[in-house]
PyMOL CGO cylinders between C-alpha atoms (Angstrom):
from pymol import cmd
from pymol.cgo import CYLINDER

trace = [
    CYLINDER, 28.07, 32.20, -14.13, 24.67, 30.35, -14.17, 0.3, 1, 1, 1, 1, 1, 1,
    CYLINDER, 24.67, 30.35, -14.17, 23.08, 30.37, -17.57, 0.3, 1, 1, 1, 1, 1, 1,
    CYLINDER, 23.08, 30.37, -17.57, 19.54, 31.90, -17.36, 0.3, 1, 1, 1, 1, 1, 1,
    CYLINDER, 19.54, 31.90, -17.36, 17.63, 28.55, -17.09, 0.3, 1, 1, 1, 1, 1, 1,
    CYLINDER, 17.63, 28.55, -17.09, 20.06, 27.54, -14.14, 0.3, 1, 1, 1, 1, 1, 1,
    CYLINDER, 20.06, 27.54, -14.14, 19.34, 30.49, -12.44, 0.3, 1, 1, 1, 1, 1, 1,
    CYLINDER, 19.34, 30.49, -12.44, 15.94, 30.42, -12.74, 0.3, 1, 1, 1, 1, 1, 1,
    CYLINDER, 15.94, 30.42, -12.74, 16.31, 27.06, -11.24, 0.3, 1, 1, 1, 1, 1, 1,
    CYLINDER, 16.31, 27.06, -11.24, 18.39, 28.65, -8.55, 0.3, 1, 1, 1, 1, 1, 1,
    CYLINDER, 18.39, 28.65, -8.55, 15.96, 31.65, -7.69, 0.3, 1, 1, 1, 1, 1, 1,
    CYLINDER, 15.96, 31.65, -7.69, 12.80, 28.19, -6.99, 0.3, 1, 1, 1, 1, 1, 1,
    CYLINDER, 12.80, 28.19, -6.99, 15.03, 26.55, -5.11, 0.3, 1, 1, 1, 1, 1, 1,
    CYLINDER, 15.03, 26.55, -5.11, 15.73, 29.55, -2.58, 0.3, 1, 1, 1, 1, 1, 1,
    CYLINDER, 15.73, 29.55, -2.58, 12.05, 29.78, -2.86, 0.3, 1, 1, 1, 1, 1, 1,
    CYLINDER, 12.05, 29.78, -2.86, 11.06, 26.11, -1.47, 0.3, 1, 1, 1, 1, 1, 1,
    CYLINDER, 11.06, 26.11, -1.47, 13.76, 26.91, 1.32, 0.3, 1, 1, 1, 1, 1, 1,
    CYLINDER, 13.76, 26.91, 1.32, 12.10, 29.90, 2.25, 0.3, 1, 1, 1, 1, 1, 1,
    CYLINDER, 12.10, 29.90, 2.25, 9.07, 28.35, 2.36, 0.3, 1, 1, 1, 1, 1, 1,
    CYLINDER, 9.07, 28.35, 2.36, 10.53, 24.97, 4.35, 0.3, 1, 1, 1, 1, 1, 1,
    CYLINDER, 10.53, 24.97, 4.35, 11.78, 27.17, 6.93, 0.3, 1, 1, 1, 1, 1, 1,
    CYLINDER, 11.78, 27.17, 6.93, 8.93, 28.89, 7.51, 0.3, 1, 1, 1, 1, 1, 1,
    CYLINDER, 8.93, 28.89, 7.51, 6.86, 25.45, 7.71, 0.3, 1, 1, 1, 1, 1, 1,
    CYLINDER, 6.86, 25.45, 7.71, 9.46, 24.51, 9.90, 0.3, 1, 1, 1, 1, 1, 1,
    CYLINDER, 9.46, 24.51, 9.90, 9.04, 27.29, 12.40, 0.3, 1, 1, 1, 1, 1, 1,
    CYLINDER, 9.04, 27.29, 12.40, 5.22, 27.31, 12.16, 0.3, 1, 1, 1, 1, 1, 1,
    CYLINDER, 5.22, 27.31, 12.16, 5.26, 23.55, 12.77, 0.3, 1, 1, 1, 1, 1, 1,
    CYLINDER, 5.26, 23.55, 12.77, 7.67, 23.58, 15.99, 0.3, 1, 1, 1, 1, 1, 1,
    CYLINDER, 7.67, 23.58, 15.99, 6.81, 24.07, 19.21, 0.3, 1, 1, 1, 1, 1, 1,
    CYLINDER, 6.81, 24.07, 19.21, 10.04, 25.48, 19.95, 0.3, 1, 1, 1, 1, 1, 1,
    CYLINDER, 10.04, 25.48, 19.95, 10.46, 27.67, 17.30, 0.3, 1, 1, 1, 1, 1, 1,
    CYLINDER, 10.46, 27.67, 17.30, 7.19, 29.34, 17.72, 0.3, 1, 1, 1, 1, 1, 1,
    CYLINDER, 7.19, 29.34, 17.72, 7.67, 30.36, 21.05, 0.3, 1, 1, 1, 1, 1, 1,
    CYLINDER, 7.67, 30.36, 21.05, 10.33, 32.83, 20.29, 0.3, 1, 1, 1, 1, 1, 1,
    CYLINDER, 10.33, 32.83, 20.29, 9.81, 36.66, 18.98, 0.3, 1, 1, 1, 1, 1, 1,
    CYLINDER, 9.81, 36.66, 18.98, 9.78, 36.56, 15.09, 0.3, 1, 1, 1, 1, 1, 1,
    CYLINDER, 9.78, 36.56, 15.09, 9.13, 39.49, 14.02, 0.3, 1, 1, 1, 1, 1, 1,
    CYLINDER, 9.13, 39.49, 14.02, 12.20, 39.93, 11.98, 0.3, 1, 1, 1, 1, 1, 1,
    CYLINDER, 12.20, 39.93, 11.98, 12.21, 36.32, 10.65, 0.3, 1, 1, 1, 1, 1, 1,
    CYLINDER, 12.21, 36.32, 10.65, 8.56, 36.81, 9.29, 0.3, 1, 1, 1, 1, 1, 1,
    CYLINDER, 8.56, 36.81, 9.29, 8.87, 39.97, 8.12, 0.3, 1, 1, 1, 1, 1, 1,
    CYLINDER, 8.87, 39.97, 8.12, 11.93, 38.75, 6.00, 0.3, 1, 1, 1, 1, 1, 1,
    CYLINDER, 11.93, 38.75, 6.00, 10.32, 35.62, 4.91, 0.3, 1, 1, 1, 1, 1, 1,
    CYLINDER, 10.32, 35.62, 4.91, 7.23, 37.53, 3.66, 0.3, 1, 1, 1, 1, 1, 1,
    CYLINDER, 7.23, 37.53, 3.66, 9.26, 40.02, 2.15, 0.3, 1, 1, 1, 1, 1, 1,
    CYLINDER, 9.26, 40.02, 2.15, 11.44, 37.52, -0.10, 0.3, 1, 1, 1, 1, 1, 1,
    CYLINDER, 11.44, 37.52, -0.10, 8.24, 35.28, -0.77, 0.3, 1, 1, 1, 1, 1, 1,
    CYLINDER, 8.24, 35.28, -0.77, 6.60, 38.64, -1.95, 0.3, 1, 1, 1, 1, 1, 1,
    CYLINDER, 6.60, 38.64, -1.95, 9.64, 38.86, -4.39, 0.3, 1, 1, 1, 1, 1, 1,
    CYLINDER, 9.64, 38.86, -4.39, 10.21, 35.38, -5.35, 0.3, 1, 1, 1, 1, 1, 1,
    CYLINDER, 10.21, 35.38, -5.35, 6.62, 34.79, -6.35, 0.3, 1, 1, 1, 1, 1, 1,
    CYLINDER, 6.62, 34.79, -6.35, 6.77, 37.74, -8.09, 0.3, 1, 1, 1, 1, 1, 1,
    CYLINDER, 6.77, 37.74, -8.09, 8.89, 37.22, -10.46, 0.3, 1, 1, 1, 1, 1, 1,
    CYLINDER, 8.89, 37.22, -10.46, 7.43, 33.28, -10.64, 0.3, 1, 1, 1, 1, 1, 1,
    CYLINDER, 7.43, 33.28, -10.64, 4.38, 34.95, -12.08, 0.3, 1, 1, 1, 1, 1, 1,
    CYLINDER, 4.38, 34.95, -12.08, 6.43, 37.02, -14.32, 0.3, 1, 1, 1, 1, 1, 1,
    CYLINDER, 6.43, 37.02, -14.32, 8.52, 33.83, -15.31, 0.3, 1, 1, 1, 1, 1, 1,
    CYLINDER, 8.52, 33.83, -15.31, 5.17, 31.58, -16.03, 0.3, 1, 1, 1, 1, 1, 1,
    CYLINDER, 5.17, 31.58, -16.03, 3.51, 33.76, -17.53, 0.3, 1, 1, 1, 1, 1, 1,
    CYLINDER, 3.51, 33.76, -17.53, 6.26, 34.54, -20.03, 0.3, 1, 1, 1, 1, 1, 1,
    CYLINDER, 6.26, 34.54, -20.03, 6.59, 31.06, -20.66, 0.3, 1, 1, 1, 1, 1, 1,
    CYLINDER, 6.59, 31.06, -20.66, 2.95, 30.30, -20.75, 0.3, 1, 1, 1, 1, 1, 1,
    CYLINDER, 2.95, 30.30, -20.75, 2.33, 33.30, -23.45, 0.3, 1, 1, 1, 1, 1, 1,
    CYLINDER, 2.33, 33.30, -23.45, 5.71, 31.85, -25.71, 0.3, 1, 1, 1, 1, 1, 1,
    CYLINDER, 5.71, 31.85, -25.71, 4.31, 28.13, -25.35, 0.3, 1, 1, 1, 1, 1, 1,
    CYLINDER, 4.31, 28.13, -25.35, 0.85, 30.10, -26.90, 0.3, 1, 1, 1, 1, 1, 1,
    CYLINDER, 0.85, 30.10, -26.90, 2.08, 31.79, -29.23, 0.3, 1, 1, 1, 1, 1, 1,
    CYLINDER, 2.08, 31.79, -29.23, 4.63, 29.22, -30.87, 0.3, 1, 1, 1, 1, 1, 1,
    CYLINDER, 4.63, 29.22, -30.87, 2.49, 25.94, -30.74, 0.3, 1, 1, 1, 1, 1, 1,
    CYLINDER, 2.49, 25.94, -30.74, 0.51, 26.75, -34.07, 0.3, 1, 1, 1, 1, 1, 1,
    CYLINDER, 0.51, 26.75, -34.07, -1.93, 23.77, -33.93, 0.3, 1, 1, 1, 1, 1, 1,
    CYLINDER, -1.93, 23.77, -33.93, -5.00, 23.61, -32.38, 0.3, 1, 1, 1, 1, 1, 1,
    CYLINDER, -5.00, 23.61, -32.38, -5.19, 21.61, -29.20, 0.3, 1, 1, 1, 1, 1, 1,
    CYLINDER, -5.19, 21.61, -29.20, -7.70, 21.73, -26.78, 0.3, 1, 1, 1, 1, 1, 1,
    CYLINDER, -7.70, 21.73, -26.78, -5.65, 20.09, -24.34, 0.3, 1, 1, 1, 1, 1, 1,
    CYLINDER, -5.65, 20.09, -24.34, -2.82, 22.92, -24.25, 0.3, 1, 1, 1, 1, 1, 1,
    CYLINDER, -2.82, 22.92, -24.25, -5.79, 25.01, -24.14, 0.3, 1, 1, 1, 1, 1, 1,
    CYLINDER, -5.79, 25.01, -24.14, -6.95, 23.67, -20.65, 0.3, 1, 1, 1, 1, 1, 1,
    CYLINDER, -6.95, 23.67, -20.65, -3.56, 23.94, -19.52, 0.3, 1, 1, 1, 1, 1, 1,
    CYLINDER, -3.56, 23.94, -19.52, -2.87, 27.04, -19.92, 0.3, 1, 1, 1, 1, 1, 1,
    CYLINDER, -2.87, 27.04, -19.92, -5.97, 28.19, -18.21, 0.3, 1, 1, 1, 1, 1, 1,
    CYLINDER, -5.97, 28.19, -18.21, -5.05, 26.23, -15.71, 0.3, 1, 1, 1, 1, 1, 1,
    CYLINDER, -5.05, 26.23, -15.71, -1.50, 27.81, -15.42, 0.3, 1, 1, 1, 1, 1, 1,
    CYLINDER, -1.50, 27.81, -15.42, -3.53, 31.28, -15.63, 0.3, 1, 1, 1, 1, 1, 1,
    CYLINDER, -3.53, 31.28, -15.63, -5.33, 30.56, -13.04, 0.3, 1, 1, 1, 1, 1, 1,
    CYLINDER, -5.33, 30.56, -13.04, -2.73, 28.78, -10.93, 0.3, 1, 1, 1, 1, 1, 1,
    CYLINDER, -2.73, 28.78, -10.93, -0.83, 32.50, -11.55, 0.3, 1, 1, 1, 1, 1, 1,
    CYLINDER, -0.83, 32.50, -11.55, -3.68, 34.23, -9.94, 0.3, 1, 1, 1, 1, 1, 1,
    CYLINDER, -3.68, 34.23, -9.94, -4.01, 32.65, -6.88, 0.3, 1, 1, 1, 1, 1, 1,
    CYLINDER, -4.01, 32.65, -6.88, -0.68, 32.74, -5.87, 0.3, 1, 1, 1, 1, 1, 1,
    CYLINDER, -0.68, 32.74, -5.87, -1.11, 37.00, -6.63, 0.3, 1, 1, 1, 1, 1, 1,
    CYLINDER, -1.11, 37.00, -6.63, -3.84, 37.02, -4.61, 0.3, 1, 1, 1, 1, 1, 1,
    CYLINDER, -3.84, 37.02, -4.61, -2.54, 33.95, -1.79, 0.3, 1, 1, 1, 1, 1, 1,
    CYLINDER, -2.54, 33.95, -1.79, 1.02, 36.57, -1.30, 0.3, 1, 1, 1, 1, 1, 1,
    CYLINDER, 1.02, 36.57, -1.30, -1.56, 39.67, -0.96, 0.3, 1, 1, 1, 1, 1, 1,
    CYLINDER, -1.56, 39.67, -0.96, -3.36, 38.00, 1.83, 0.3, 1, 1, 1, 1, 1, 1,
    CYLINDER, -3.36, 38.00, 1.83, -0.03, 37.08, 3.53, 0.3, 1, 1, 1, 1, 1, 1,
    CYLINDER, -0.03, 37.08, 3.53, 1.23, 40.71, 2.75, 0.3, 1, 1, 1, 1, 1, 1,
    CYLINDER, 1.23, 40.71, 2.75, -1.67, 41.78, 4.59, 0.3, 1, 1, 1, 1, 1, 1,
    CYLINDER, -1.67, 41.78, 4.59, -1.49, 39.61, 7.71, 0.3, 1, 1, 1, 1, 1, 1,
    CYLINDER, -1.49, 39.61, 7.71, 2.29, 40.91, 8.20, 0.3, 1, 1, 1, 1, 1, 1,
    CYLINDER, 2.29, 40.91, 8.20, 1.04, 44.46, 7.83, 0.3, 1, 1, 1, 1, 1, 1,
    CYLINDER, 1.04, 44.46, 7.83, -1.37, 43.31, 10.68, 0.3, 1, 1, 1, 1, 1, 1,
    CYLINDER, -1.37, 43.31, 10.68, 1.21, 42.11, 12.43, 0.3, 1, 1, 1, 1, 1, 1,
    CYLINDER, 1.21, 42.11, 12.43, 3.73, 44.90, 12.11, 0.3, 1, 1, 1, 1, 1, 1,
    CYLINDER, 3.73, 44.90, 12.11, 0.59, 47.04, 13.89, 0.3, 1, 1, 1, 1, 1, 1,
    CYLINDER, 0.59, 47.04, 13.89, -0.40, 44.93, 16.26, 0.3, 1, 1, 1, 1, 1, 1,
    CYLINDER, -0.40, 44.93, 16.26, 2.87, 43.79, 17.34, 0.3, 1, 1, 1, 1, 1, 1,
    CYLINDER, 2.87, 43.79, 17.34, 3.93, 40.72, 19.48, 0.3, 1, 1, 1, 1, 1, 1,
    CYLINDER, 3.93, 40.72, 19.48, -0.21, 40.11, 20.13, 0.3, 1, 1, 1, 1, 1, 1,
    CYLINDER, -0.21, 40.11, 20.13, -1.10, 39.88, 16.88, 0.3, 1, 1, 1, 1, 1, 1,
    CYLINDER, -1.10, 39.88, 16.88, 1.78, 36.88, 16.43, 0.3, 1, 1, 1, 1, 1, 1,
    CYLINDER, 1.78, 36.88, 16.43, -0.84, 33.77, 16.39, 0.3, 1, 1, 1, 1, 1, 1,
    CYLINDER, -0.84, 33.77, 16.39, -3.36, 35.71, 14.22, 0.3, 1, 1, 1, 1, 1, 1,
    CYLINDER, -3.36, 35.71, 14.22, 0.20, 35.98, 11.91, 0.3, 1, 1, 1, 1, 1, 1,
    CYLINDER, 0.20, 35.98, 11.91, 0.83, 32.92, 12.02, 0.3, 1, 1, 1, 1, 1, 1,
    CYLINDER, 0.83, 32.92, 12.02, -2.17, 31.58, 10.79, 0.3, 1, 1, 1, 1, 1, 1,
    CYLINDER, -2.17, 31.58, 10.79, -2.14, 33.49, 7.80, 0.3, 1, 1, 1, 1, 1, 1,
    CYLINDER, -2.14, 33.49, 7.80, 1.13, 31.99, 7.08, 0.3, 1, 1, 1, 1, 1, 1,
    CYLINDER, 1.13, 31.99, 7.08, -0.67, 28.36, 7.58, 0.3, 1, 1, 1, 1, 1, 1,
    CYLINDER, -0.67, 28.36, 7.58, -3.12, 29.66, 5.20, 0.3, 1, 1, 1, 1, 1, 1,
    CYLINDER, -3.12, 29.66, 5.20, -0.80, 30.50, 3.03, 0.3, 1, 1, 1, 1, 1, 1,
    CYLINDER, -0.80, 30.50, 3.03, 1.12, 27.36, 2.84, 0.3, 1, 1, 1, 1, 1, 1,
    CYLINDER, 1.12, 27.36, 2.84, -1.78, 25.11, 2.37, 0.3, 1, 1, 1, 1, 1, 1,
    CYLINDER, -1.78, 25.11, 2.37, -3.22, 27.15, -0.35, 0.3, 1, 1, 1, 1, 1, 1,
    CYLINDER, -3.22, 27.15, -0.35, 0.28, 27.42, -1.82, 0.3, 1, 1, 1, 1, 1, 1,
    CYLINDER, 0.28, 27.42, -1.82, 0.01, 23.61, -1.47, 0.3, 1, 1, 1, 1, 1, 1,
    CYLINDER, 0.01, 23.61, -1.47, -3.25, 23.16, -3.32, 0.3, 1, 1, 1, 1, 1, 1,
    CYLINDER, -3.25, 23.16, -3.32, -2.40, 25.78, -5.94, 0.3, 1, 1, 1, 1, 1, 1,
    CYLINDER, -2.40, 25.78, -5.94, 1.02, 23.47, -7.09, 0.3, 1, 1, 1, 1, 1, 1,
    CYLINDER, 1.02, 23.47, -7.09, 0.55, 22.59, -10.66, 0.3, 1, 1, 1, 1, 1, 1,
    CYLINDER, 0.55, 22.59, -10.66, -0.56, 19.32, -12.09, 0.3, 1, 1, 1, 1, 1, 1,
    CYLINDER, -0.56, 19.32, -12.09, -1.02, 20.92, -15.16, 0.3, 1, 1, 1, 1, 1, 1,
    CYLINDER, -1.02, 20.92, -15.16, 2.67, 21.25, -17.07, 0.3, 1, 1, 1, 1, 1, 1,
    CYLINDER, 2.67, 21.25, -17.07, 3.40, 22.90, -20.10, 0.3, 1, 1, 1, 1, 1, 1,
    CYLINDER, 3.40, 22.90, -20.10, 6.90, 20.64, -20.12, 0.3, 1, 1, 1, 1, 1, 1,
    CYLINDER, 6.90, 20.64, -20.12, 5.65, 18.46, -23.31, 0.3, 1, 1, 1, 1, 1, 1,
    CYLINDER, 5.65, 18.46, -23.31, 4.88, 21.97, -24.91, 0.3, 1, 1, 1, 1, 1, 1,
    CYLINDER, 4.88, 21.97, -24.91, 8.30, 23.76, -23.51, 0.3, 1, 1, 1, 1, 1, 1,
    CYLINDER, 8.30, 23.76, -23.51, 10.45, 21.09, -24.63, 0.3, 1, 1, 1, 1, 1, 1,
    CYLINDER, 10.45, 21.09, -24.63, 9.13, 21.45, -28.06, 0.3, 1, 1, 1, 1, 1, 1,
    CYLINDER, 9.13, 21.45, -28.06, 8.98, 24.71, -28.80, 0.3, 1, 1, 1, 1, 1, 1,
    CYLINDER, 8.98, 24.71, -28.80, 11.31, 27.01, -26.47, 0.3, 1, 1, 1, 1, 1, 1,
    CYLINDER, 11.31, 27.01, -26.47, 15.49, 27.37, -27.40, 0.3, 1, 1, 1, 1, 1, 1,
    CYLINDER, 15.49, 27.37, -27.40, 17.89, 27.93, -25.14, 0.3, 1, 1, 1, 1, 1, 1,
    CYLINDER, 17.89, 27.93, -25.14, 17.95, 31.80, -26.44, 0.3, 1, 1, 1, 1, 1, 1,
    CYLINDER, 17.95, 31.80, -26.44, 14.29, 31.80, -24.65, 0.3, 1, 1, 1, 1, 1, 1,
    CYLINDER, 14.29, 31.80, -24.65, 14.91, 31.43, -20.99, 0.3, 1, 1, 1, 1, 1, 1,
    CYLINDER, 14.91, 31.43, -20.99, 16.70, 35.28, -20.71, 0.3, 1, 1, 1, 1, 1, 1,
    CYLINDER, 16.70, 35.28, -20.71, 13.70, 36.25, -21.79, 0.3, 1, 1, 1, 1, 1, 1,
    CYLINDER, 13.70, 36.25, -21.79, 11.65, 33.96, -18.95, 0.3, 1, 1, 1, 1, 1, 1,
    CYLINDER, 11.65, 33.96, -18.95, 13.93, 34.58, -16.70, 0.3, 1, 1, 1, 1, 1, 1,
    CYLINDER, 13.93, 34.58, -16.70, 14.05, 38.22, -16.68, 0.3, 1, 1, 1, 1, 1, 1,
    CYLINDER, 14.05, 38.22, -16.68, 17.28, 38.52, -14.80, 0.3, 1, 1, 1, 1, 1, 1,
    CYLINDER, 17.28, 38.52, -14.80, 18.99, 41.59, -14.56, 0.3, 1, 1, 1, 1, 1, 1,
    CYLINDER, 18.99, 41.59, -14.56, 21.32, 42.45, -12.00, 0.3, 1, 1, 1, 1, 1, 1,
    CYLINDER, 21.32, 42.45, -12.00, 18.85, 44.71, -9.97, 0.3, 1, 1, 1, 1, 1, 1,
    CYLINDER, 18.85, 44.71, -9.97, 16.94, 41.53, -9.89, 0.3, 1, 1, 1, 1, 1, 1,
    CYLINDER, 16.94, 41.53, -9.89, 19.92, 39.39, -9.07, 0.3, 1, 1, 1, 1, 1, 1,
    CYLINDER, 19.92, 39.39, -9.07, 20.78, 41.52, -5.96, 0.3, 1, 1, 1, 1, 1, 1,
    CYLINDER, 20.78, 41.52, -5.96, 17.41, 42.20, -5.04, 0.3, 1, 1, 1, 1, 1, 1,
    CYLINDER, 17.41, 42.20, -5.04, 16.88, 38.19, -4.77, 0.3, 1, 1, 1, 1, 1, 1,
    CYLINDER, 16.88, 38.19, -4.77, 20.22, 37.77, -2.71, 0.3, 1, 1, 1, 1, 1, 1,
    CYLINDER, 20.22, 37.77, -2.71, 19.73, 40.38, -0.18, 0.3, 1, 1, 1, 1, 1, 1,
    CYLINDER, 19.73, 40.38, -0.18, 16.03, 39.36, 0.24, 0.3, 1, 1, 1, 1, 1, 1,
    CYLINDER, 16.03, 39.36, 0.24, 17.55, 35.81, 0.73, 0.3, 1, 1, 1, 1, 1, 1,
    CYLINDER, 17.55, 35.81, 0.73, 20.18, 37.04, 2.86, 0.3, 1, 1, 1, 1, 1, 1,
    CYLINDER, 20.18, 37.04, 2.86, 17.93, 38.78, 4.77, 0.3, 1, 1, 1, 1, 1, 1,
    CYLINDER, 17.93, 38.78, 4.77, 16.06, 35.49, 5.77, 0.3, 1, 1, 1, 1, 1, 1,
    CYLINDER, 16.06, 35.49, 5.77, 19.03, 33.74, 6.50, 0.3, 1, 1, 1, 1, 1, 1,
    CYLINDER, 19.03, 33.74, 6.50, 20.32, 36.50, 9.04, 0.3, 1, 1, 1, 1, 1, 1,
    CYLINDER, 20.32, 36.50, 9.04, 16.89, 35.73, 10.87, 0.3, 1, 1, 1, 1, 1, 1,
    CYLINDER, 16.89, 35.73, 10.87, 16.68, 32.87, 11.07, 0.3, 1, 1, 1, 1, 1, 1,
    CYLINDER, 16.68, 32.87, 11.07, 15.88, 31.29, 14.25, 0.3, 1, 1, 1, 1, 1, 1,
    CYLINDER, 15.88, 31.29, 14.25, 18.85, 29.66, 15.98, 0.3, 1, 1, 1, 1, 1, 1,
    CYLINDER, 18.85, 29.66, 15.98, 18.73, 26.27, 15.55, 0.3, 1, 1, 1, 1, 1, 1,
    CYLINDER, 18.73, 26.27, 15.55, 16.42, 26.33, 12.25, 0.3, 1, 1, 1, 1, 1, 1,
    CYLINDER, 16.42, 26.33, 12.25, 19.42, 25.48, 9.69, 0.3, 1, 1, 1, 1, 1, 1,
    CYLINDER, 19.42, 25.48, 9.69, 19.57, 22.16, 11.46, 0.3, 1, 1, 1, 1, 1, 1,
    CYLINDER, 19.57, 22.16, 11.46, 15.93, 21.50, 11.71, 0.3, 1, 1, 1, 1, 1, 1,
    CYLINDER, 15.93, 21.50, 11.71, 16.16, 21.85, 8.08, 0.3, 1, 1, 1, 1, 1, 1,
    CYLINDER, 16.16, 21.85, 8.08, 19.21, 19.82, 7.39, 0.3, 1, 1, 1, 1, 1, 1,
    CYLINDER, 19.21, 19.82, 7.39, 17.49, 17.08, 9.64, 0.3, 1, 1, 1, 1, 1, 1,
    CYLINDER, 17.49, 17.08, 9.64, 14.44, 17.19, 7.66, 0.3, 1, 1, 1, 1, 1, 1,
    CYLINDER, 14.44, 17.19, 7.66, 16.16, 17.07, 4.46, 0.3, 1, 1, 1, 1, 1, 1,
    CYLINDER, 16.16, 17.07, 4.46, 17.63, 13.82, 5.63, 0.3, 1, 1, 1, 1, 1, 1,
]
cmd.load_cgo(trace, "trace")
């Protein structure tokens, strides 16, 4: 069984491969040609989850860093605004792409395109919203290994609810994506 850290670990790294494949669809001409309803809606609906429960995790980690480093530094201080902030606008980038799948969903196989560049917009402001600011020198001195159930917040609602979510995007996937991928990786 994966510690809490490792799984933690585990539940980002399904997130990046959600997000890869849906890169790699929206980057394709021949995967964007297809209906994707189902592959969309099951992307958007594990992103919604995954990032989530990233906010969750950060912010946990964020507040523990704040609480436990007792001397004043101004530096910390910046970056943990900056971690704030970074949480907020990835609430408010997933409520934008909830909303362009809801507009999808209505408008059907039409409204595909106008989809689908949400989901650009999404990924590039996901892109510009990745952290240069790192609490790591802070973590490392500070949080134990008893911390990260805490972060983590795994339980096994959670645990099942990330799987099936995951699952769910794997079942859609496009035929031919998992190779895209595994060439891209390469």
């Amino acid at each position: 069984m994966l510690s809490d850290r490792e799984y933690l670990n585990f539940e980002r790294r399904h997130l990046a491969q959600t997000t890869r494949a849906l890169k790699t669809v929206l980057d394709s001409e021949t995967f964007n040609q297809r209906p994707l309803m189902n592959f969309y809606r099951a992307v958007v609906a594990y992103l919604a989850f995954n990032v989530r429960r990233l906010c969750l995790q950060d912010k946990t980690l964020a507040d523990l860093v704040a609480q436990r480093f007792d001397k004043p530094d101004p530096v910390l201080r910046e970056t943990l605004a900056a971690v704030y902030g970074r949480l907020e606008n990835h609430r408010k980038n997933i409520a934008t792409l909830l909303t362009g799948m809801a507009e999808f969903e209505r408008t059907g196989p039409k409204g595909q395109k106008t989809f689908e560049n949400a989901a650009r917009a999404y990924l590039d402001a996901r892109e510009r919203n990745r952290g240069s600011h790192t609490l790591t020198t802070w973590r490392d001195q500070v949080i134990v290994e008893a911390d990260w159930g805490t972060i983590a917040a795994r339980t096994d609602a959670e645990v099942e609810a990330e799987k099936a979510l995951f699952d769910t995007v794997e079942a859609f996937m496009p035929e031919g994506l998992d190779q895209a991928l595994a060439a891209a990786k390469s």
